[in-house]
Each structure stands twice: as structure tokens, then as C-alpha cells.
C-alpha positions as CSV (number, residue, x, y, z in Angstrom):
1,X,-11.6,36.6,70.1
2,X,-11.1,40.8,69.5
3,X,-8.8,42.0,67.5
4,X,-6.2,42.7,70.5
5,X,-6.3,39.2,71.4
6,X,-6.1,37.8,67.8
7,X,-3.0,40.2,67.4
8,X,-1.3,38.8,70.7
9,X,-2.0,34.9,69.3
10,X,-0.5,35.9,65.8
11,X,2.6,38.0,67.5
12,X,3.2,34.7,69.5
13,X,3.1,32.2,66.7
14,X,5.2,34.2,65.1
15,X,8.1,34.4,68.0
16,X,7.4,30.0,68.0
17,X,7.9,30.0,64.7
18,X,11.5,32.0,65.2
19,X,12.0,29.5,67.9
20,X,11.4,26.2,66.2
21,X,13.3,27.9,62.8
22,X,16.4,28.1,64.9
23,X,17.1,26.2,68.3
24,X,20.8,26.1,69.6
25,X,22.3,22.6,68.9
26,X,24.3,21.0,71.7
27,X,27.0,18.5,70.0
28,X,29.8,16.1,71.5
29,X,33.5,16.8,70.3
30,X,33.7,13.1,69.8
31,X,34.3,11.2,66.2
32,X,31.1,11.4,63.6
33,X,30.7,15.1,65.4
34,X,31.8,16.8,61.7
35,X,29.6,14.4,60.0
36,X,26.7,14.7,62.1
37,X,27.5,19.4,62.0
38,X,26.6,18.9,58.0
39,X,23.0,18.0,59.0
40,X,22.4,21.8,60.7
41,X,20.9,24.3,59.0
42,X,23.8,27.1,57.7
43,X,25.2,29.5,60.4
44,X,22.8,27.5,63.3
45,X,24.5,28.6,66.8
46,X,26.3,25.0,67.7
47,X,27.4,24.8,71.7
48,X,30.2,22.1,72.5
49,X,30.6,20.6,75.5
50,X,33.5,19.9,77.5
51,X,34.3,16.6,79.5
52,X,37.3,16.0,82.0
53,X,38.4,13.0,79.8
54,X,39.0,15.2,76.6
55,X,39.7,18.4,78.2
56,X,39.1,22.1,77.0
57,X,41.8,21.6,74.2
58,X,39.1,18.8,72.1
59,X,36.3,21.4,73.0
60,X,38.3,24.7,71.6
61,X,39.2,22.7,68.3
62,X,36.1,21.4,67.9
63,X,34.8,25.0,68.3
64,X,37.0,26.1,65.7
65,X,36.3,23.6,63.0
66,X,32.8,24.8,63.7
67,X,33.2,28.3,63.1
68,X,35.2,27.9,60.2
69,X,31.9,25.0,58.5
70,X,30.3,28.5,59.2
71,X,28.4,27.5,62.5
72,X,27.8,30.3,65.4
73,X,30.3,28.0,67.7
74,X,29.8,28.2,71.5
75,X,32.3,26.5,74.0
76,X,31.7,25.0,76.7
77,X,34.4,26.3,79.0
78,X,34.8,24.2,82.4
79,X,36.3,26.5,85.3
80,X,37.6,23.0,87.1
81,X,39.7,22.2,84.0
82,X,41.1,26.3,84.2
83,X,44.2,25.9,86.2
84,X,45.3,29.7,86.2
85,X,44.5,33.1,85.0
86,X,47.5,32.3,82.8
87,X,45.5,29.6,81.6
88,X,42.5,31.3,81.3
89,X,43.7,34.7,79.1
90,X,45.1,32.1,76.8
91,X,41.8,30.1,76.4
92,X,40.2,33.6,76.0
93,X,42.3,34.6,73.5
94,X,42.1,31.2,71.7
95,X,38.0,31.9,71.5
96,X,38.3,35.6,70.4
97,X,41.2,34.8,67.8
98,X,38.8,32.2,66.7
99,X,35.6,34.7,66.1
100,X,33.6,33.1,69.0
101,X,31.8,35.8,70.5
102,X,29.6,33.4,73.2
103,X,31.0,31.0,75.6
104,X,29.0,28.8,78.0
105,X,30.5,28.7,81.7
106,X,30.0,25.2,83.5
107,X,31.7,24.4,86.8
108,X,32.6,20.4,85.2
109,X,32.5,17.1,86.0
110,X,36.2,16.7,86.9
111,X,36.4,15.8,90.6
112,X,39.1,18.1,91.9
113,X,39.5,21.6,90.3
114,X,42.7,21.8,88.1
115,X,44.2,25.2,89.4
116,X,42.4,28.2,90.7
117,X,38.6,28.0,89.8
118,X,36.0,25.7,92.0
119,X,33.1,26.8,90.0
120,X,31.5,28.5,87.6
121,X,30.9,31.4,90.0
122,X,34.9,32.0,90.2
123,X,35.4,31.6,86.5
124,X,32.7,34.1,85.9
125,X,34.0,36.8,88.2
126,X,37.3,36.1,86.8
127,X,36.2,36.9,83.5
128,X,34.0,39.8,84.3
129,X,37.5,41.4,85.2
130,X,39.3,41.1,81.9
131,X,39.3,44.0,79.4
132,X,38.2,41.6,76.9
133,X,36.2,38.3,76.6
134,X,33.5,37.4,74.4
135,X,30.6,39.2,75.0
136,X,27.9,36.8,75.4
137,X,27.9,34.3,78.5
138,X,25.8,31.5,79.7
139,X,25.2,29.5,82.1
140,X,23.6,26.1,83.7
141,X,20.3,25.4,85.1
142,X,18.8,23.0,87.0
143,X,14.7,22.8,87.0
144,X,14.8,19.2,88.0
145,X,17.8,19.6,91.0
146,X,21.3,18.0,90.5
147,X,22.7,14.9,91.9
148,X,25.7,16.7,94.0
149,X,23.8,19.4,95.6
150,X,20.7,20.5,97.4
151,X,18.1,23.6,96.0
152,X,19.3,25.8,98.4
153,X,23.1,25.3,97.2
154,X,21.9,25.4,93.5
155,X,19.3,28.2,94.0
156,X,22.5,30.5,95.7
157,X,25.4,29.7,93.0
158,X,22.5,30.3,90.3
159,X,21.7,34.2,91.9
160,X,25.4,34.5,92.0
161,X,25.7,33.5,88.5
162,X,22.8,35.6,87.3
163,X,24.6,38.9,88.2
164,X,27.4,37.7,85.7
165,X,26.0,35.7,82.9
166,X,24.1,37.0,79.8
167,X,21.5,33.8,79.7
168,X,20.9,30.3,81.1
169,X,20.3,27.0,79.6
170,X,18.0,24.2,81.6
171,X,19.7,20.7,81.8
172,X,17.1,18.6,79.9
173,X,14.4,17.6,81.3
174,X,11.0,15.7,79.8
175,X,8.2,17.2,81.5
176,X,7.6,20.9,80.7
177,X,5.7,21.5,83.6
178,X,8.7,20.6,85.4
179,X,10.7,23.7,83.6
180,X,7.6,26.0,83.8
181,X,7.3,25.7,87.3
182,X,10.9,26.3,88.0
183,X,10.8,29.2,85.4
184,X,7.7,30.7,87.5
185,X,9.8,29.9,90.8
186,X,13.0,32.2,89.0
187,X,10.9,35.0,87.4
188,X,9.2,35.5,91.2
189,X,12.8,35.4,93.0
190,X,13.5,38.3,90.5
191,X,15.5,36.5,88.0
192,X,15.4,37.8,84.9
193,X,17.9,36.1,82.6
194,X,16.8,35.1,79.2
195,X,16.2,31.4,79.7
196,X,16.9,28.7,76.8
197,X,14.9,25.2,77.3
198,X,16.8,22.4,77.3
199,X,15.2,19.7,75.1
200,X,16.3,16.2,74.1
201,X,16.4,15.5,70.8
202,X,15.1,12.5,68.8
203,X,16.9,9.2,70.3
204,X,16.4,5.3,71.0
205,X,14.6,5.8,74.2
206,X,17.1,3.3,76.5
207,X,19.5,5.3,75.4
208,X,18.2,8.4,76.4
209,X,17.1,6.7,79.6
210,X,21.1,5.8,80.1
211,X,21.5,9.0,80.1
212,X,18.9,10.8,82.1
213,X,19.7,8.8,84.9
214,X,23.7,9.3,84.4
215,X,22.9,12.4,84.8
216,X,20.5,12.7,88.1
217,X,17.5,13.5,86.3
218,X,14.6,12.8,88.8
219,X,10.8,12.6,88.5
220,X,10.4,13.4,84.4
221,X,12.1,10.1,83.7
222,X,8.7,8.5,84.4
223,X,7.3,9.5,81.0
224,X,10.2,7.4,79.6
225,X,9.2,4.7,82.0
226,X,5.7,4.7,81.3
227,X,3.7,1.3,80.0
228,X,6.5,-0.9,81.3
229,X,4.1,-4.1,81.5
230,X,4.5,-6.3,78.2
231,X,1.9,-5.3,75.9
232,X,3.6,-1.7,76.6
233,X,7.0,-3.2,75.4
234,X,5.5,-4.2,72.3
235,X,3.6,-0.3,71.8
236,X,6.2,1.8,73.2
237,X,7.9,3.2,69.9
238,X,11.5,2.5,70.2
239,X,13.0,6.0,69.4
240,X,11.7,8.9,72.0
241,X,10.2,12.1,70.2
242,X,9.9,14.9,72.7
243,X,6.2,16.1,70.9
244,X,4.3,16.6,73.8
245,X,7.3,18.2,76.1
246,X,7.5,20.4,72.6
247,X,3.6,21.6,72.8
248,X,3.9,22.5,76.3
249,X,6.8,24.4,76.3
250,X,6.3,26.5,73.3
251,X,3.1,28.5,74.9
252,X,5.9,30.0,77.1
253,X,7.7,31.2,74.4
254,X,8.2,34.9,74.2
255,X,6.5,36.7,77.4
256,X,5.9,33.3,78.9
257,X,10.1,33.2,79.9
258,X,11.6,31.2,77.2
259,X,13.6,32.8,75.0
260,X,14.4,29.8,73.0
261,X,15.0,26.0,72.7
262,X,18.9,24.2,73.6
263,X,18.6,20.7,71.6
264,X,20.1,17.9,73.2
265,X,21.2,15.7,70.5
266,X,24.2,13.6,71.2
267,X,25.0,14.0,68.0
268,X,21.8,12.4,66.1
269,X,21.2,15.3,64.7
270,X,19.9,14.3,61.1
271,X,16.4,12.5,63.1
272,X,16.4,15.9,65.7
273,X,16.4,18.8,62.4
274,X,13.6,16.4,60.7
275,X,11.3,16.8,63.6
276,X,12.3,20.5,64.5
277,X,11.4,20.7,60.5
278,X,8.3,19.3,60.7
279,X,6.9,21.1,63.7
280,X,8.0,24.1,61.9
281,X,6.2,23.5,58.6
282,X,2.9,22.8,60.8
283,X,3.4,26.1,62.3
284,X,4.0,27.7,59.2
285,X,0.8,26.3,57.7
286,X,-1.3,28.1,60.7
287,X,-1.8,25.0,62.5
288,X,-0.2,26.6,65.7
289,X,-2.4,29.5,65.1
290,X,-5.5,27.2,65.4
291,X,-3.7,25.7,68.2
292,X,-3.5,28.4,70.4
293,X,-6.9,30.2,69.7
294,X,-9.0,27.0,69.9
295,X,-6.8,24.9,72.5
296,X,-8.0,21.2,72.8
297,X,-9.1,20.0,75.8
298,X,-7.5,17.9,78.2
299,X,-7.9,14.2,78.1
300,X,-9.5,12.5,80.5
301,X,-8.0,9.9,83.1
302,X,-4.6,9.0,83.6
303,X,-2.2,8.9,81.1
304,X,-1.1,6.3,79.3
């Protein structure tokens, strides 16, 4: 290795090391979500969802209590639960009067829209046309598909969003050759937003199964699938730890696309920052350095 190249390895580690220090946390606005905020580290960026059976109002105060523990608080703001521009300029306001400077626009699970906004696209270009809104917005990707429409449909509302949104967040996925494919697939088609990888955090692995498949998650739910036979029952470790979906995404870091990792962590976050921690430490030590200049070779035959 020349000194160029050893340079380029050490810039890299260095831009993981940033990465694994501080990932964006996705929590639930549900009860235990206060208790389970205390685990973060100080001032982490937090992101909230928002589900038609709460509403935006649970998301917004939940947003709020985060901002004033001190978290960088992100909304998720569904445009089917935004019945009017009324509606909107007040949930805008609410976020700015707040200190939120970063929202993340979702078109929702609700089946009908409330009011005047079908999708994210329509939210977006509603807020592109107010004098002021926070600054920062994100939006939803999909390397993996999603149940309710087809790539073409995805790969069009996605463009559209591009030319409006400040980043994008993958839905989670367990296979990072899944994202990087889809990553290669955007950068080619000339899409250049930052992209944050969505990762699952540390969790019982049939509940994480639950909710893969609630959400439509295709072909990476096999490596939560695998050694289904009985002495595979007894092997499998009951909690899933995402190490190897971790190792091959964190190459990318940097010039590779991703700009960052979105945790997943239905609110077991305690487990998820131990992990993170750890894998952190071991780059800290120079293990990612020897990682990366000496990789290890591929094992051989099928996996396990």
C-alpha cells in the first residue's frame, strides 16, 4: 500500500468512525419512548414517526419533549394526515416554534388522505412554497420495493421527491447488497441525495421478523429465516444483531453513497447504543483500519 492509498484507508475509517459515533435513532411516540430517549447519547438527532392511529399531534409532542431532553428532534410529518394548507402552516409553525429545523416527509399509512395532500410529492411542493419551513427535509426510500406499488411508481415519486428533499432514508432492509445495489442503481440514474441506511437495531429476531414482513420487506428476510431445521432452532441466537449487514455497508461510507446510518430501534434502544458502542470502540482501536487494508477473504460455500 503507497502512501496515497494508506491516506484514502485512514480518511475512510475516520468518516466510519463519525458514522458509527453518531447514527440517527428512529423512536415510536408510544409509552416507555421517554425512558427508552435517556439511553442516547446527548444531543443524538432522534426522528419520530407518525402512524394514522395516533396522528401528527402524538408525533409533534413527542418531538417536543425531545428537543427540550436536548435531542436534535425530527418529525415525521405524514402528508395524508395534512388536511389543508391551514393545517399545514400551523404544523409548520408548531415545528419552527419548537426549534426543529429537519422534518421527514412520508406519504402515511392512512388509507384515504385527510384533506388536500395524496403524497409526499404534494406535501413537498406545498412546503417548497412557504416563506418559511425548516430547512432540512427528508424523505423515504425503498431498495427492497414496497408492498403498494411497483418500481416504476416508486422509482418516479422518488425523482420527483429528489428535486425537493434535502436527503433520503432506506426502509430497513438486512442484506447490504440489497441497499448497495439500489444505491449504484440511484447514483447511475443521476440521483445525488445524501442517502442515510436504514438499519435495524438489536431485537428478538421473531419480532423483527413480525415486522419485516408487516412491512413488505422481500428477499433480505431470508437471513432471518436461515437454519430453520431443528438443530438451527436450538443455534440460532434469539436476539438478531445486524453485524454482518453493519460490515458491508460501512465500506460505502463516505464516497461509497452513504452518508450515514438511520437505526431502527423500536424503541430497544439501550441493547442498539451497546452494539453501535462496541463497533465503535473496535474502530477506534484500528481494528477497521486493519479491516479495510488487509480485507479477509470470502468464505467458502454456502452460508449458513
Amino acid at each position: 500500500m503507497n502512501d496515497m492509498q494508506r491516506l484514502a484507508t485512514i480518511e475512510a475509517v475516520g468518516r466510519i468512525r463519525e458514522v458509527l459515533a453518531a447514527p440517527r435513532y428512529e423512536l415510536l411516540p408510544l409509552k416507555g419512548m421517554q425512558a427508552a430517549a435517556r439511553h442516547l447519547p446527548a444531543g443524538a438527532v432522534v426522528t419520530v414517526t407518525c402512524s394514522p392511529r395516533h396522528g401528527l399531534e402524538r408525533t409533534l409532542a413527542a418531538a417536543e419533549w425531545l428537543v427540550g431532553a436536548g435531542f436534535q428532534a425530527v418529525p415525521h410529518i405524514a402528508a395524508r394526515l395534512v388536511r389543508d394548507p391551514a393545517h399545514l402552516r400551523r404544523v409548520v409553525a408548531r415545528m419552527l416554534a419548537a426549534g426543529i429545523d429537519d422534518c421527514f416527509v412520508v406519504g402515511g399509512d392512512a388509507e384515504r388522505p385527510a384533506g388536500d395532500y395524496a403524497g409526499g410529492v404534494e406535501l413537498l411542493e406545498a412546503m417548497a412554497a412557504m416563506s418559511s419551513r425548516p430547512s432540512r427535509l427528508g424523505v423515504p426510500a425503498y431498495p427492497e420495493g414496497h408492498h403498494r406499488f411497483d418500481d416504476a411508481t416508486l422509482q418516479r415519486v422518488l425523482d420527483a421527491k429528489a428535486a425537493l428533499a434535502d436527503y433520503a432514508v432506506t426502509q430497513m432492509c438486512f442484506e447490504a447488497s440489497t441497499v448497495l445495489a439500489w444505491l449504484e442503481r440511484q447514483r447511475r440514474s443521476g440521483m445525488s441525495l445524501p442517502v442515510y441506511a436504514g438499519i435495524p437495531g438489536v431485537l428478538e429476531r421473531t419480532r423483527l421478523l413480525s415486522v419485516a414482513m408487516r412491512l413488505g420487506l422481500g428477499t433480505s428476510t431470508r437471513v432471518l429465516r436461515r437454519r430453520t431445521g431443528l438443530v438451527g432452532r436450538l443455534l440460532q441466537p434469539a436476539v438478531y444483531r445486524p453485524d454482518d449487514l453493519l460490515q458491508g455497508l460501512l465500506p460505502a461510507v463516505g464516497d461509497g453513497g452513504i452518508a450515514g446510518l438511520h437505526v431502527y430501534s423500536f424503541n430497544q434502544v439501550g441493547a442498539t447504543r451497546a452494539w453501535l458502542d462496541a463497533h465503535h470502540a473496535a474502530h477506534s482501536r484500528g481494528l477497521g483500519l486493519e479491516a479495510l487494508a488487509t480485507p479477509e477473504p470470502a468464505p467458502a460455500g454456502p452460508p449458513g
